[in-house]
N, C-alpha and C positions, 0 to 999 in steps of 0.2 A: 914697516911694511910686512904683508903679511906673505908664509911662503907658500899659501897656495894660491893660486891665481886663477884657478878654475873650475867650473861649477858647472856639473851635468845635470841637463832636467828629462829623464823617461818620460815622454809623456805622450807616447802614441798610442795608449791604450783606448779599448772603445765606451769605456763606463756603462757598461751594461746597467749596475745596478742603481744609475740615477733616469735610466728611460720612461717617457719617452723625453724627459728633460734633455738627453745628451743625443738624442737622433739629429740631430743637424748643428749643437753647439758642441763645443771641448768639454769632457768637465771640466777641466783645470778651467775655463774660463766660468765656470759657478761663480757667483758672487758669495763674500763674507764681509757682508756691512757693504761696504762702498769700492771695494777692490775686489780682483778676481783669484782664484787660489793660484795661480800661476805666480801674479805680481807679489804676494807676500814669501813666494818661496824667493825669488829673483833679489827682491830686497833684503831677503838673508842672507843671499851671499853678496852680495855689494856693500850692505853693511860690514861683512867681516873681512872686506881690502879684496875682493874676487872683482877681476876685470874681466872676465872672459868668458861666456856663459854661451853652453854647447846645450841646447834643444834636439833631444831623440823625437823625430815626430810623425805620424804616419798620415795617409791619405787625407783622411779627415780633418787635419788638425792647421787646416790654413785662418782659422780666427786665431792663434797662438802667433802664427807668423805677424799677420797683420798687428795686432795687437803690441807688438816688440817692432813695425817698420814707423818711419816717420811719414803723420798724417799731416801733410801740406795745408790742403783747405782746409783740415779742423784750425790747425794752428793759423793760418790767416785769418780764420773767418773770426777767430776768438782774439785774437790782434782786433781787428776792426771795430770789434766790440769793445774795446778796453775792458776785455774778460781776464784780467791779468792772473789771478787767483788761479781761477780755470787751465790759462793757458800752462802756468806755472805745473799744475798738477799734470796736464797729459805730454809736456816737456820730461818732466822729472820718472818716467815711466823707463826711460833709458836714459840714464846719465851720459855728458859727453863723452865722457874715458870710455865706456863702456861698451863691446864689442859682442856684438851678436851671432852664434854660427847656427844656421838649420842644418839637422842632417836625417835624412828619410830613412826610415826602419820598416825594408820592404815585406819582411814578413813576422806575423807576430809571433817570437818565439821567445819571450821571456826579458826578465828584466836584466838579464845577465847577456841574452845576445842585443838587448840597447843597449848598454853600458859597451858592451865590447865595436857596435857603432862608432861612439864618439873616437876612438885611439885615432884617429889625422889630426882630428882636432886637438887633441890632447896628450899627444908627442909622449916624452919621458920624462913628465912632471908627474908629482902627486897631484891628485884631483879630490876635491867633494863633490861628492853624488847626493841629490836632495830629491827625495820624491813630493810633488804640492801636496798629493792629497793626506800626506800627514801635516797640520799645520800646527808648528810649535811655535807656545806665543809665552815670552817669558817679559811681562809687563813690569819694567823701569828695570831688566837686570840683562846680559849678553843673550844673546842669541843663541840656540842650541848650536850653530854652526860655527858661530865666534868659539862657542866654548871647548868643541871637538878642534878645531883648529890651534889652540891654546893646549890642547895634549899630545897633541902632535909632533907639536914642535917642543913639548917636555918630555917626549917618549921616544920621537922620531920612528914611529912605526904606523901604520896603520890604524885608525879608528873607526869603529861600529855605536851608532849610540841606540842606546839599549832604555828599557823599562820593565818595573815589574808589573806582571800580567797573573790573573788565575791560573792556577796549574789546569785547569780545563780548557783553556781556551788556545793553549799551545799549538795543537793542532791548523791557528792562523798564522802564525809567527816563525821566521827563525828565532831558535833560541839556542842562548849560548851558555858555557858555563865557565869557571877558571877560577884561579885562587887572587884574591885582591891585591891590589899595589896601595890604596887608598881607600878612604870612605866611599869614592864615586866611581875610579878607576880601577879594572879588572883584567887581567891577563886572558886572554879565550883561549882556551885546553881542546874544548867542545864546541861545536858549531853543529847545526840540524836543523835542518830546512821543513818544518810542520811536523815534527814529530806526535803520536799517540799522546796522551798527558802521561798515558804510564810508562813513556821512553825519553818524556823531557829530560832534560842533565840539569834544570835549575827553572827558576821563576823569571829567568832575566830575557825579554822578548828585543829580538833587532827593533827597529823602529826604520823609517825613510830618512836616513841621514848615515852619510858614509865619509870616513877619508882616506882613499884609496893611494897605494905607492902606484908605477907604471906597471909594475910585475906581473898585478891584475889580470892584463891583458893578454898575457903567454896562459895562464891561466883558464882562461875565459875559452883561449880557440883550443882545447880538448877538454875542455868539460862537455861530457853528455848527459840529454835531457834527462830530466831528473823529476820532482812534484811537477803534477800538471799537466806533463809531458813539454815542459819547456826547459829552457837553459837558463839553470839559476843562478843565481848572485851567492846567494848563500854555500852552494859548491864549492863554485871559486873559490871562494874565501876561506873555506876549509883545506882545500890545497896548498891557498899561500900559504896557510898558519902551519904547513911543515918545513917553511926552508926562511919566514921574519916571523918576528912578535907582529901579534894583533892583539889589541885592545880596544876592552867595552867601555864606554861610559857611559853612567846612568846620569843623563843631564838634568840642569834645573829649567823648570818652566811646566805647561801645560801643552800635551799634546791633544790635538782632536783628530777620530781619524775621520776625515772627510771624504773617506772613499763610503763612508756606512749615511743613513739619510739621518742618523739621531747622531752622530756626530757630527754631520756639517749644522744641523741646529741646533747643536749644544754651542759649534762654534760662533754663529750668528749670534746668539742671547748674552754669551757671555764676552765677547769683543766688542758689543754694541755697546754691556753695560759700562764700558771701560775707553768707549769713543768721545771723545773731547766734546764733540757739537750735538751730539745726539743722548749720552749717557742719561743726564738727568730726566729729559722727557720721556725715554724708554722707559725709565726707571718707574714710572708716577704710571705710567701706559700698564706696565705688567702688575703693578699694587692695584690701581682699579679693576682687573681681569676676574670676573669669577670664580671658585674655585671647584665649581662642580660643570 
């Protein structure tokens, strides 16, 4: 069984830059392939033993609600169809075990006053933090979140999972730095929240994927606004790492960032080409395409 049990999703953000696609829907509820970025984050923690999954979500964000409640007439009506296949998929969107909290994020001030939101929900356990719009897809091997979890509980400290990035492109990223435990696992010394490229401390860029002790939390309620003029995560984290170990790992898989518009369609073309029912026909669909 695994020791973290819970799984925080930020997702009250307004997605400005998929408008006017996101004027009346969630991003997170975008689709990639046949699911919506929400349900691939949620099934990465459910895959790695998480029963508990705490939704930061703001005004706008009641197709997330919906989407995670139980739809009666769909499921009847697809009952009466002997739609079994069907019913089978929008059943399995929340598994039995599976326990859903909303919690309203009355004003937007960063991903670190969401995160500091969830603490009712998420008492004095360690927690993973998963943001959707990174969507890590490590096809036939663990989950980036199985895998952070799997260091965790080898380190018992906090994890941040990390990638390398252009030193120019720093300036989107927290990025960390620290001396290595392993090929993959790294000690964080340094922590900087968008730094200049010329005050990066290394290549290695945070990504949406955390494993938080409770400590976090004490943390969070004196950190002041910081990039943005919001309340960041990446702070915190920088405070904790003077009183535990925190460590980066640079996981295996493919991230896309699906918050950018060439990443949600790098992530459609290349999850389609790798989808059981559709791959091959996609495949012969993109070989016939022009190439001018």
């Amino acid at each position: 069984m695994s020791s973290i049990r819970t799984a925080v999703f930020p997702v009250a953000g307004l997605g400005t830059r998929f408008l006017p696609a996101t004027k009346a829907i969630a991003k997170e509820m975008l689709t990639v392939v046949d699911k919506p970025l929400i349900q691939y984050a949620t099934e990465e923690a459910v895959a790695a033993g998480m029963e508990n999954l705490v939704f930061i979500v703001g005004r706008t964000k009641n197709a997330i609600i919906d989407h995670y409640d139980k739809a009666y007439e769909l499921e009847t009506e697809l009952g009466l169809r002997n739609k079994t296949e069907l019913l089978k998929v929008v059943k399995e969107v929340v598994p039995p075990h599976i326990h859903c909290v909303f919690i309203r994020q009355s004003e937007a001030l960063g991903l670190g006053h969401a995160v500091l939101c969830a603490e009712p929900a998420v008492t004095d356990q360690p927690f993973a933090v998963i943001l959707p719009d990174d969507l890590i897809y490590n096809n036939g091997g663990p989950s980036c979140i199985q895998q952070m979890v799997d260091v965790y509980e080898q380190q018992q400290g906090s994890v941040i999972g990390t990638q390398t990035v252009a030193m120019e492109e720093s300036d989107k990223y927290g990025m960390v730095a620290g001396p290595r435990i392993d090929e993959r696992i790294s000690r964080v010394d340094e922590i900087i929240e968008k730094p200049d490229p010329s005050e990066a401390p290394s290549d290695q860029a945070v990504v949406g994927r955390y494993i938080l002790t409770p400590a976090i939390f004490d943390k969070l309620k004196t950190t002041g606004r910081g990039a943005g003029n919001e309340i960041q995560l990446t702070d915190a984290i920088a405070e904790l790492r003077k009183t535990e170990e925190i460590y980066a790992y640079s996981f295996e898989g493919r991230r896309y960032d699906c918050g950018s518009k060439i990443g949600y369609l790098e992530a459609n073309v290349e999850i389609a080409l790798q989808h059981e029912e559709m791959a091959d026909a996609f495949r012969q669909y993109l070989k016939a395409l022009p190439l001018d």
